[in-house]
N, CA, C and O atoms as a CHARMM CRD file, in Angstrom:
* protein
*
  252
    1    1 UNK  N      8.35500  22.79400  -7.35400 PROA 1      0.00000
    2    1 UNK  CA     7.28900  21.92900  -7.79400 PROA 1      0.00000
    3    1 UNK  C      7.55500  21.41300  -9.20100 PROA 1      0.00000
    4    1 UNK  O      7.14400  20.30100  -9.53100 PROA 1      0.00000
    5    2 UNK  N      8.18900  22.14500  -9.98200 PROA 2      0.00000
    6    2 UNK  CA     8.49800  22.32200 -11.68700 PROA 2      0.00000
    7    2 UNK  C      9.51600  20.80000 -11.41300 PROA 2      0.00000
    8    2 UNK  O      9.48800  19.95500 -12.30700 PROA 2      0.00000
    9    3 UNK  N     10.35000  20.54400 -10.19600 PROA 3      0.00000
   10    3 UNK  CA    11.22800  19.17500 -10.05500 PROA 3      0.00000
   11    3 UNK  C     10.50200  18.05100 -10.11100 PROA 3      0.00000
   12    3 UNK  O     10.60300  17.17400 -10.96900 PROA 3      0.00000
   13    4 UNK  N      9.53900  18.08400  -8.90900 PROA 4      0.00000
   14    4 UNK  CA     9.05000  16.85700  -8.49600 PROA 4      0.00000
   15    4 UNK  C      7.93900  16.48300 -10.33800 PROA 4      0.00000
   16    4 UNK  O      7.98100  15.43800 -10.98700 PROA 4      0.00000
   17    5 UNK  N      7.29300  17.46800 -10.59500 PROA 5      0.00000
   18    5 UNK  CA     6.57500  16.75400 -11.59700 PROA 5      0.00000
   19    5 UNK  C      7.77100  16.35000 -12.62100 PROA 5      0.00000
   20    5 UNK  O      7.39100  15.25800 -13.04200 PROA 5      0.00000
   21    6 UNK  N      8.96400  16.63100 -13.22400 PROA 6      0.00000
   22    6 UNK  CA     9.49500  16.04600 -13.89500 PROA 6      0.00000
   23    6 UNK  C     10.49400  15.04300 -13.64000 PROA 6      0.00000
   24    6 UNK  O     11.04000  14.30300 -14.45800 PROA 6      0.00000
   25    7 UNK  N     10.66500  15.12000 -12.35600 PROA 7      0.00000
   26    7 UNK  CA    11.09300  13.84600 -11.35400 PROA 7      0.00000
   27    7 UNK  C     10.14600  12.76100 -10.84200 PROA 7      0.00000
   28    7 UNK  O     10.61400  12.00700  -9.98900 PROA 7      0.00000
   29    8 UNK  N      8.96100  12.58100 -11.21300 PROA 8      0.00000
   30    8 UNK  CA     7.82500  12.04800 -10.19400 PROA 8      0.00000
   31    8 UNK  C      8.12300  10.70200  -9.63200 PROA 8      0.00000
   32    8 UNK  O      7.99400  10.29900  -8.47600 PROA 8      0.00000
   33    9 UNK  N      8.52100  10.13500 -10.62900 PROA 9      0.00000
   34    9 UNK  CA     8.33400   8.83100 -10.25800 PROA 9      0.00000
   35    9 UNK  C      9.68100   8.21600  -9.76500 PROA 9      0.00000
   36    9 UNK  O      9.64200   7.11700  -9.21100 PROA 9      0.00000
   37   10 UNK  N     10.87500   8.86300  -9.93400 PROA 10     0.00000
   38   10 UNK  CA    12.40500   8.56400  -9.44400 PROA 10     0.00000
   39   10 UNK  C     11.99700   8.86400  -7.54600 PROA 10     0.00000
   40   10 UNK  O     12.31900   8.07300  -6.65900 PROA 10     0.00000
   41   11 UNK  N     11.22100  10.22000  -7.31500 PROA 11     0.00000
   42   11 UNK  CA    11.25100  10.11800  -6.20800 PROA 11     0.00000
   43   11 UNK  C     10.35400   9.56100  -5.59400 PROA 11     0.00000
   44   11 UNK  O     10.67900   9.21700  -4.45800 PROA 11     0.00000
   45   12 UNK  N      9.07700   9.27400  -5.97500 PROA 12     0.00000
   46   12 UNK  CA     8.39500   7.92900  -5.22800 PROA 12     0.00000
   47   12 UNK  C      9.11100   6.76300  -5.25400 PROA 12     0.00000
   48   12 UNK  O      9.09300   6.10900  -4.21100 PROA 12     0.00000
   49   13 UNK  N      9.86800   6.24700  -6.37500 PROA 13     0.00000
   50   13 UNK  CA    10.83200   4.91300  -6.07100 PROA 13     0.00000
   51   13 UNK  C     12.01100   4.70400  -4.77600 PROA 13     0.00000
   52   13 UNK  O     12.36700   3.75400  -4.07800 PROA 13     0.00000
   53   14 UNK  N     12.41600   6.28900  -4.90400 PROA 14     0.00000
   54   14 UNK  CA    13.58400   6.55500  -3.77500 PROA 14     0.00000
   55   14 UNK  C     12.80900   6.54500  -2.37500 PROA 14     0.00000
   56   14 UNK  O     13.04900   5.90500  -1.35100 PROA 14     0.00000
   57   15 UNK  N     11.78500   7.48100  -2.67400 PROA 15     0.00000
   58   15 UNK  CA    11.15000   7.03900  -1.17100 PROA 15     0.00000
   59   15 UNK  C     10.93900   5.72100  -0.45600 PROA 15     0.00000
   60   15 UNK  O     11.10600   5.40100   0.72100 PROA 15     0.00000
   61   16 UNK  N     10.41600   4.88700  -1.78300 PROA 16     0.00000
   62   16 UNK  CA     9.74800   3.53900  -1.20300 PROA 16     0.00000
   63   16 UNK  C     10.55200   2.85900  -0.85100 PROA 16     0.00000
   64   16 UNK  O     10.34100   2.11700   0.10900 PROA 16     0.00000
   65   17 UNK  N     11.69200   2.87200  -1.47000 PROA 17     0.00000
   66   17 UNK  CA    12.68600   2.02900  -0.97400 PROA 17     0.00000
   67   17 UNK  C     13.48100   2.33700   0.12300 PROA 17     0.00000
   68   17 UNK  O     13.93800   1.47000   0.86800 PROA 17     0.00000
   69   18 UNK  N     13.66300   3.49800   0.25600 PROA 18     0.00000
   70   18 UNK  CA    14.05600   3.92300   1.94500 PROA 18     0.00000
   71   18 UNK  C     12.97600   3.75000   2.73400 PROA 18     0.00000
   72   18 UNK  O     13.39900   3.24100   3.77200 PROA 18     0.00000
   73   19 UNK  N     11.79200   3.90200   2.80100 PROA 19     0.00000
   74   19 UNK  CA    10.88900   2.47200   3.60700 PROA 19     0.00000
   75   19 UNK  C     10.98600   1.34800   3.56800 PROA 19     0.00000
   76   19 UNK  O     10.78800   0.61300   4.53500 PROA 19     0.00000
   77   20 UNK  N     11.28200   1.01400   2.54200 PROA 20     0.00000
   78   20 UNK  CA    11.83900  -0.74400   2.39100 PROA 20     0.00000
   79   20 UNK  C     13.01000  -0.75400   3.31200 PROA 20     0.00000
   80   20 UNK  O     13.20800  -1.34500   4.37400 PROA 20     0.00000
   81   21 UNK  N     13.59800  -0.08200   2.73400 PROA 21     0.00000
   82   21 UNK  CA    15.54100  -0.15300   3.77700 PROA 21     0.00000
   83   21 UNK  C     15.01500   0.21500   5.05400 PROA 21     0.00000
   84   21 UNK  O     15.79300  -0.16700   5.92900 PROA 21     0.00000
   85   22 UNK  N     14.01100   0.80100   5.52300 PROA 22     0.00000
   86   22 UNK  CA    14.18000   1.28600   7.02600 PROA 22     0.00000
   87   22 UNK  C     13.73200  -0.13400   7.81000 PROA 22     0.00000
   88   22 UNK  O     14.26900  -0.72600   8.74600 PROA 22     0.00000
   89   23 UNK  N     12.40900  -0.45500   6.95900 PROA 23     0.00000
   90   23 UNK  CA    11.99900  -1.88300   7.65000 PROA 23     0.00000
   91   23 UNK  C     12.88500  -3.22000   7.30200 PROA 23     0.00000
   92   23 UNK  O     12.49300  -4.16800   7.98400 PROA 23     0.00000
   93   24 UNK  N     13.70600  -3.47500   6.64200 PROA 24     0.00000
   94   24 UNK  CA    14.18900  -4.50100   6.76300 PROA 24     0.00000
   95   24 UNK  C     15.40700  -4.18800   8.08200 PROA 24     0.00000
   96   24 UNK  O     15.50800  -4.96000   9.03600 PROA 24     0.00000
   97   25 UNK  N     16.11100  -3.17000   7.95900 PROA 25     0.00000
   98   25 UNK  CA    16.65300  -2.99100   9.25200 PROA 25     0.00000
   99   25 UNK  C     16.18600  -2.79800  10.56200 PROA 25     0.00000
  100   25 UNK  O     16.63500  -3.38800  11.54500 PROA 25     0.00000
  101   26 UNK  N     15.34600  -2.02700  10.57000 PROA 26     0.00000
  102   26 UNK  CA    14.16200  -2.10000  12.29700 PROA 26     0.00000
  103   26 UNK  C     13.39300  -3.92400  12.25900 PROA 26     0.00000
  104   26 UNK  O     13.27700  -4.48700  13.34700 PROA 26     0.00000
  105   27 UNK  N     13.13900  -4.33800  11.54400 PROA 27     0.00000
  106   27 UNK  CA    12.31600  -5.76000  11.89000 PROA 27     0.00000
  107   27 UNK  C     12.94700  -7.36300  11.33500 PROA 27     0.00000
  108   27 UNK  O     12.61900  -8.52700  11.56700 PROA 27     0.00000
  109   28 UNK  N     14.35100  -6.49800  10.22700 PROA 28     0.00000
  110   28 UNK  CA    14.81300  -8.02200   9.44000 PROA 28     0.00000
  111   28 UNK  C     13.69600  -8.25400   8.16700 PROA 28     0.00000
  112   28 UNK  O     12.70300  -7.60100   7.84300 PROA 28     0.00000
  113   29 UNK  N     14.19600  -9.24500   7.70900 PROA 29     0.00000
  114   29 UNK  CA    13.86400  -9.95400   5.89300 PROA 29     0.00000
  115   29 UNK  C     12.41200 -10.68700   6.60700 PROA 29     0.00000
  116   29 UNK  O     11.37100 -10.06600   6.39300 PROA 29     0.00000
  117   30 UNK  N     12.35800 -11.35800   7.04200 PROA 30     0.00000
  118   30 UNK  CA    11.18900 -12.13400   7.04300 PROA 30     0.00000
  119   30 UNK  C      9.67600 -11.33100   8.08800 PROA 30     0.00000
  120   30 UNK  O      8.47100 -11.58200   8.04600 PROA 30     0.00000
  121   31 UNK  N     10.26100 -10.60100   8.70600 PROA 31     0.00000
  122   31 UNK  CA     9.14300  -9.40100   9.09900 PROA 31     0.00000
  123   31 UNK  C      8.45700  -8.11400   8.67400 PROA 31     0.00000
  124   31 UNK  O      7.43300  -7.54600   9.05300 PROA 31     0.00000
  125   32 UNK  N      9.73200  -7.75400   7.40300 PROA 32     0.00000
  126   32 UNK  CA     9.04400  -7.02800   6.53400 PROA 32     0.00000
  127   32 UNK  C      8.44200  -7.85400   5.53600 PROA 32     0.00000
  128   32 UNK  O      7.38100  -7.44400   5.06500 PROA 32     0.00000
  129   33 UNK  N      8.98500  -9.11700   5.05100 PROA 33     0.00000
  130   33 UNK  CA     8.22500  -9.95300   3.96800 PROA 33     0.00000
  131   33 UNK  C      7.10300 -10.23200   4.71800 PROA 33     0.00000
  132   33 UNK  O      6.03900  -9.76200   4.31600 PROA 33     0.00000
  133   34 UNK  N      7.11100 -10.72500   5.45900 PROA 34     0.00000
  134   34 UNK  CA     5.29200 -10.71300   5.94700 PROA 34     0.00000
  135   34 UNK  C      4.37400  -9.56000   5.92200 PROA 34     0.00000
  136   34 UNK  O      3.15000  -9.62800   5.81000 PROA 34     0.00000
  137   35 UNK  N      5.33900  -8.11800   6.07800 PROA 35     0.00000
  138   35 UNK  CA     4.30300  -7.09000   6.48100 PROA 35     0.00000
  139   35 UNK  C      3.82200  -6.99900   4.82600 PROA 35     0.00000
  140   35 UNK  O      2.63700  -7.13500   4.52100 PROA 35     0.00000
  141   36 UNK  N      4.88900  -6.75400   3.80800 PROA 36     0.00000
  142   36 UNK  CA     4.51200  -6.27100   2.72500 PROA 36     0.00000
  143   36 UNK  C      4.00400  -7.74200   1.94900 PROA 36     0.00000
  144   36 UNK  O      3.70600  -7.52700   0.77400 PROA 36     0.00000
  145   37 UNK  N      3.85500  -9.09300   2.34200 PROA 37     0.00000
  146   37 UNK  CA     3.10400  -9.61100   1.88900 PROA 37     0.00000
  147   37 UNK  C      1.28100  -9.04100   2.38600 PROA 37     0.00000
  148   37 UNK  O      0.36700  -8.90400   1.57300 PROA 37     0.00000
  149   38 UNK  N      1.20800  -8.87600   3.42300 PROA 38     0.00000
  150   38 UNK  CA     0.10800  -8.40000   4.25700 PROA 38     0.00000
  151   38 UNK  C     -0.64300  -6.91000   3.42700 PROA 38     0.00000
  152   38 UNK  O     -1.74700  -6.46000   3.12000 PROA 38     0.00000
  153   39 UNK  N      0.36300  -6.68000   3.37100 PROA 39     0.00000
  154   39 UNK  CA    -0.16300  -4.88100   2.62000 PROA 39     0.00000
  155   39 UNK  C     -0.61500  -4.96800   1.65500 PROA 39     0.00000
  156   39 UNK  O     -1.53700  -4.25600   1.25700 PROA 39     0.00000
  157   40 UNK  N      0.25900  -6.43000   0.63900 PROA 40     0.00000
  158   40 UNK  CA    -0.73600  -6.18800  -0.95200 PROA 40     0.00000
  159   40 UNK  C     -2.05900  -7.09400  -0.49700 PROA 40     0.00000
  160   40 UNK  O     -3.13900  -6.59300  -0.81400 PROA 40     0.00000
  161   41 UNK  N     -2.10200  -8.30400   0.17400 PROA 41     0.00000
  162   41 UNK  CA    -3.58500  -8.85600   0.25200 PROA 41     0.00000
  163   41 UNK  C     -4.22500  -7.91500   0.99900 PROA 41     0.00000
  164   41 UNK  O     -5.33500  -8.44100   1.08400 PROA 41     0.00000
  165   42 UNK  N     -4.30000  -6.92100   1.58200 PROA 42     0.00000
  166   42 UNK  CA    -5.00100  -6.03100   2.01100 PROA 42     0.00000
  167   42 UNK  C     -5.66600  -5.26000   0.44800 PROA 42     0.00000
  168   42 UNK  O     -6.78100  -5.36900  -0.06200 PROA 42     0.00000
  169   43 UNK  N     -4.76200  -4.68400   0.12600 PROA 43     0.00000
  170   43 UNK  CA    -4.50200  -3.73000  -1.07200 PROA 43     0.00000
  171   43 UNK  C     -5.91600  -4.68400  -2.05300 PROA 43     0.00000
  172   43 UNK  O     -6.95700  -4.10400  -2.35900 PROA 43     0.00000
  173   44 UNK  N     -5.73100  -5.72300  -2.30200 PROA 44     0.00000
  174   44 UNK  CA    -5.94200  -6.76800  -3.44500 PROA 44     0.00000
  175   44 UNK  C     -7.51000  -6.75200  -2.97400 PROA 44     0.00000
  176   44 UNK  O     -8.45600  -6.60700  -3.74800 PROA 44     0.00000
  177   45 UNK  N     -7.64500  -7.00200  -0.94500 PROA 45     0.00000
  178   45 UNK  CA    -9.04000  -7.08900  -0.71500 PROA 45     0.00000
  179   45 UNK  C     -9.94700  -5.53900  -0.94600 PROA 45     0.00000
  180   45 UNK  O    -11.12700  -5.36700  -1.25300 PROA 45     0.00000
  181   46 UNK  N     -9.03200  -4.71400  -0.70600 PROA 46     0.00000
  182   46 UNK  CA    -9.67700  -3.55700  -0.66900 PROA 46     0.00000
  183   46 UNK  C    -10.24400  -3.43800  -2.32600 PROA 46     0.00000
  184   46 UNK  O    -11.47500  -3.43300  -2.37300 PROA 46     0.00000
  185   47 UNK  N     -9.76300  -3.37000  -3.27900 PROA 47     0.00000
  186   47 UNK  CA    -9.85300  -3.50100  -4.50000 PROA 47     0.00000
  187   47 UNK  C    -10.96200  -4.21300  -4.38300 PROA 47     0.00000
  188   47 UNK  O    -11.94400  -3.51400  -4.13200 PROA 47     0.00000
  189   48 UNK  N    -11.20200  -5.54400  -4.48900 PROA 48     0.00000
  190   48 UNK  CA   -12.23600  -6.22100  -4.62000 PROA 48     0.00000
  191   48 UNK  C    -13.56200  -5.70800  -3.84600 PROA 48     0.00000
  192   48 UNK  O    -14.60900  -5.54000  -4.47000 PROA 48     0.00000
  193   49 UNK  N    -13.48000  -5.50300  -2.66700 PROA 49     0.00000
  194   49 UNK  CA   -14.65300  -4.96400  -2.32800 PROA 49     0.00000
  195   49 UNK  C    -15.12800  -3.45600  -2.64200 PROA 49     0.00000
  196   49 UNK  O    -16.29400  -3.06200  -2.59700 PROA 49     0.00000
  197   50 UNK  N    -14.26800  -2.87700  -2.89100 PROA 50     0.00000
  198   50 UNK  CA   -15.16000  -1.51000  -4.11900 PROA 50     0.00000
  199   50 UNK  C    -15.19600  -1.51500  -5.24000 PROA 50     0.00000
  200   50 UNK  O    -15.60200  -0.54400  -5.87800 PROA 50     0.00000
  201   51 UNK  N    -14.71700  -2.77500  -5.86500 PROA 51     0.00000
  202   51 UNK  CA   -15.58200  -3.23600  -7.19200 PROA 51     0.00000
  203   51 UNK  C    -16.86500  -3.69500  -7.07400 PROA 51     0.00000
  204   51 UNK  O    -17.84500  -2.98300  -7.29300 PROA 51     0.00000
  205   52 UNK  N    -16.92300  -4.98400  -6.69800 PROA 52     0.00000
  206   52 UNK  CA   -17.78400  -5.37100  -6.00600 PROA 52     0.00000
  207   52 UNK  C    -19.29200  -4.43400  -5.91600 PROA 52     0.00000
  208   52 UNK  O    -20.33800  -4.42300  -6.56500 PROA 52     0.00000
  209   53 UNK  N    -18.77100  -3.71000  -4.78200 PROA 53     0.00000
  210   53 UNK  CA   -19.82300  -3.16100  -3.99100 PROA 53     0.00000
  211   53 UNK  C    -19.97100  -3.39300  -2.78700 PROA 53     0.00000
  212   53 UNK  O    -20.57500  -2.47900  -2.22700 PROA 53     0.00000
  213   54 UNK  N    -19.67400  -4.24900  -2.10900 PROA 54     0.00000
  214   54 UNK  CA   -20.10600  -5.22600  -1.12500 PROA 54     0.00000
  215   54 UNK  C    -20.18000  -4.66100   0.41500 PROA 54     0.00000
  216   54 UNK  O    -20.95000  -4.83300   1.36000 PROA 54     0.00000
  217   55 UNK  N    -18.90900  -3.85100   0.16800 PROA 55     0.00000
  218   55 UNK  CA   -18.98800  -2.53500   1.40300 PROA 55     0.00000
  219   55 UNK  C    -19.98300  -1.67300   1.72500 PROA 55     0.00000
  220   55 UNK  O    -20.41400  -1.54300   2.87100 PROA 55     0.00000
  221   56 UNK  N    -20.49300  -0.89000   0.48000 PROA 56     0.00000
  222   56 UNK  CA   -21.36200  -0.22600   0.18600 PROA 56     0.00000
  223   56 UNK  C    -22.97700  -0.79100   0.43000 PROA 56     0.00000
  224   56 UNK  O    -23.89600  -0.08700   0.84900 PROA 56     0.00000
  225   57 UNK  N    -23.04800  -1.83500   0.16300 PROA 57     0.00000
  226   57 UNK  CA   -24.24500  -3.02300   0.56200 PROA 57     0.00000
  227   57 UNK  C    -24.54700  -2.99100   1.65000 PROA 57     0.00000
  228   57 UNK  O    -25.62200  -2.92000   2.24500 PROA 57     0.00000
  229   58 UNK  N    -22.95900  -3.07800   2.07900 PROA 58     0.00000
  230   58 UNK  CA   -23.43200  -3.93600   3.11300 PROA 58     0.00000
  231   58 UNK  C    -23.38600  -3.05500   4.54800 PROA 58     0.00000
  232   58 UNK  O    -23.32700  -3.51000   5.69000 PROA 58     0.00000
  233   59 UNK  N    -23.43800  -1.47800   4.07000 PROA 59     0.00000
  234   59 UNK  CA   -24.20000  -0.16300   5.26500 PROA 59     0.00000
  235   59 UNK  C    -25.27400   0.29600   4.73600 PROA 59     0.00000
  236   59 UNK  O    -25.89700   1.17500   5.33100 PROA 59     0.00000
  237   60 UNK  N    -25.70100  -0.18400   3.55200 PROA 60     0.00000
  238   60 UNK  CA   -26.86900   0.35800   3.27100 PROA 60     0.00000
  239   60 UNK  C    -27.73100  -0.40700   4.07000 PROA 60     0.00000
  240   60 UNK  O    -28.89600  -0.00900   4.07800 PROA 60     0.00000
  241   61 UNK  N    -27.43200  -1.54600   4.84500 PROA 61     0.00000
  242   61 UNK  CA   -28.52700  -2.41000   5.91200 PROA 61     0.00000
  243   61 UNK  C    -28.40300  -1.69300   6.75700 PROA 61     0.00000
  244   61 UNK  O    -29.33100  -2.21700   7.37300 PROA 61     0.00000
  245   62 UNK  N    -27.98900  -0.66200   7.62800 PROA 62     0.00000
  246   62 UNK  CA   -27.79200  -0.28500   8.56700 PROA 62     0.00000
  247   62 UNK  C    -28.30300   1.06600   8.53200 PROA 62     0.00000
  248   62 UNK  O    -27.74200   1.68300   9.43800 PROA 62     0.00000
  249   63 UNK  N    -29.14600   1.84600   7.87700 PROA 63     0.00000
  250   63 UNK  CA   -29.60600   3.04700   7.09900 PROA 63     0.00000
  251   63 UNK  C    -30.49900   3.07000   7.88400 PROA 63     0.00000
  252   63 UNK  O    -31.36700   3.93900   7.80600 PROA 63     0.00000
């Protein structure tokens, strides 16, 4: 454990990018660029609506 915290962030980079490398080889360049365009406007909406609130609003109608 004493590794990973003084390694932290080398091995989240190594990881991500061997997800990157796995999907550009299983789907090609322009099917992972769509997915990981897709993931940050997800990412970007999710953000906004728990700033917002709007999620939260909008089950409190349903109470």
């Amino acid at each position: 454990m004493e590794i990973f915290e003084k390694y932290k962030y080398p091995i989240i980079g190594g990881g991500l990018a061997f997800f990157l490398a796995l999907l550009l080889v299983t789907f090609g360049f322009f099917k992972t660029l769509l997915v990981l365009i897709l993931v940050v406007a997800g990412t970007f909406a999710g953000y906004y609506l728990q700033e917002t609130g709007l999620i939260d609003r909008f089950f409190e109608n349903f109470k």
